[in-house]
N, C-alpha and C positions, 0 to 999 in steps of 0.2 A: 165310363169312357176311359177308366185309366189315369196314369198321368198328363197332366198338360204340359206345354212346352217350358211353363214356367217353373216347373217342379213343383208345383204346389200341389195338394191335399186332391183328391177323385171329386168329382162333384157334386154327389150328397154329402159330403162331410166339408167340402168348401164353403158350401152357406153357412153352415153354425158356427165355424172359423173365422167367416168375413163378418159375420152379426157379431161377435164376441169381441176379435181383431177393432172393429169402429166404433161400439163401445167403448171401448178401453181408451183409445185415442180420444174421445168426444167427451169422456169422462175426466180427462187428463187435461186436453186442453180447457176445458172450458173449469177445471177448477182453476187453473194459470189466471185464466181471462176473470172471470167473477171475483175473485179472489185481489187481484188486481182494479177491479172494479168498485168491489164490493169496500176496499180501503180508500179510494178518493173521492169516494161519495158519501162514505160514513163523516159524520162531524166528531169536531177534535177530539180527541180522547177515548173515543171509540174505535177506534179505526182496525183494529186489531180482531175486537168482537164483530163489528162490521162487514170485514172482509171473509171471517170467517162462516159470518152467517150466510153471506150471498154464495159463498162456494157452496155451503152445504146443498142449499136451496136449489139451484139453477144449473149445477155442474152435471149431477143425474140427468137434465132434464137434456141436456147437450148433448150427454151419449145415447141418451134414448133418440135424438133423431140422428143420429149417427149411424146407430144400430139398423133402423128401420131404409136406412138410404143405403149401408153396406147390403144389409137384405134382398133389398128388392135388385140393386145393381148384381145381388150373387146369383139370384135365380135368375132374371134375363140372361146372365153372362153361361151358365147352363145350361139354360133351354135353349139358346142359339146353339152351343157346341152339340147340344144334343140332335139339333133340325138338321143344320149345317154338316156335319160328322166332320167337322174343322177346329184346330184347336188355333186360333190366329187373331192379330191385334182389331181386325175388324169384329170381333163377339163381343171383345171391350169397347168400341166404341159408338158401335150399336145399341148395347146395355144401358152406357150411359146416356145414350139421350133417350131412349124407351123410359128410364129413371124417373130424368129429369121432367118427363112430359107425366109421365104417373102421378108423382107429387106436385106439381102443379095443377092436376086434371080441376081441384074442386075449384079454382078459379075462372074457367072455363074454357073453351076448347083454344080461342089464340094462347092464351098464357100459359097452354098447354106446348103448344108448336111452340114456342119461342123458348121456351124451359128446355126441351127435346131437343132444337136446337144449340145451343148452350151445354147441354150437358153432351151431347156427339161432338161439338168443339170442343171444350175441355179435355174429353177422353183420349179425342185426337193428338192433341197439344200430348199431353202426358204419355200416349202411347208413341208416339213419334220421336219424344226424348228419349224413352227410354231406347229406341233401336236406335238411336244416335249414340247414346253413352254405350250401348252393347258393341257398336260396331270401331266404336275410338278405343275402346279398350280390349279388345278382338285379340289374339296372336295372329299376326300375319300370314298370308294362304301362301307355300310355298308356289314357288315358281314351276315353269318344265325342265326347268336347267336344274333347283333343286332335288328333283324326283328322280332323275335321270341318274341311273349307274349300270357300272359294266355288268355287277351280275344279277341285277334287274331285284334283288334285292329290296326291303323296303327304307327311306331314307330313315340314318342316323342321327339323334336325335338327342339332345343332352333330357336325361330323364326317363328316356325309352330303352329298357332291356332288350335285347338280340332274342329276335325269332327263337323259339325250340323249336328242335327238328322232331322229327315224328320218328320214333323209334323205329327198323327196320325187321321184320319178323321173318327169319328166313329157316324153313323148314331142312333140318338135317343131319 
């Protein structure tokens, strides 16, 4: 499909990016989190070996669902752009409740729809900030008053180099 609007990676190679990418994050938090856990739950004197063992243990296991949730959010979020030939915030928020309804499925089909649901809220939520922060930090759309010059010219522009003219080839 190309690039998407987000500049990111073509979409066979966005899945192994977004599996890797949630990894790492799920690997990373969740050493924080156990780690941090793993110390206030240890008794005195331990707390150190404690913390350390609960990272080791439980941190993996947090990027592994990480991984698997970046996964399946990468190929819905694919296969929609691929159905659709649209590259647009509703693939994401499609994806993610499709996600959210998958990984819920083994609890059975309501806790499916309410997860599905949930996860199309969420995505919404997050896709919709993110074109709020795109659009407050925007450069401003020139006016027609801006645009407008005598010799019809394109507007001047601090950062913008003057047109080159096209060389004129005149036989003689």
């Amino acid at each position: 499909m190309g690039e998407s609007y987000s500049g990111r990676e073509p979409c066979p190679y966005r899945i192994i990016d977004d599996v890797g990418g949630a990894y790492a994050m799920g690997a990373i938090g969740g050493s924080i989190w156990h780690f941090v856990k793993g110390w206030r739950n240890s008794p005195r004197g331990s707390a150190l070996a404690g913390a350390v063992d609960q990272m080791q243990v439980r941190a993996p296991i947090v990027g592994g669902n990480f991984a698997v949730w970046g996964g399946l959010f990468a190929v819905f979020d694919c296969s929609l752009s691929a159905v659709r030939q649209k590259e647009d915030p509703w693939n994401s928020i499609l994806a993610g409740a499709a996600t959210g309804g998958v990984l819920a499925a083994r609890a059975g089909p309501k806790a499916a729809a309410k997860n599905a649901v949930v996860g199309g809220i969420l995505l919404a939520l997050i896709e919709g900030l993110g074109i709020l922060i795109t659009k407050a930090f925007a450069p401003p759309v020139p006016s027609k008053d801006d645009l407008k010059h005598g010799d019809g010219g394109a507007p001047a522009q601090v950062g913008l180099a003057p047109p080159i003219p096209f060389p004129s080839f005149q036989a003689g």
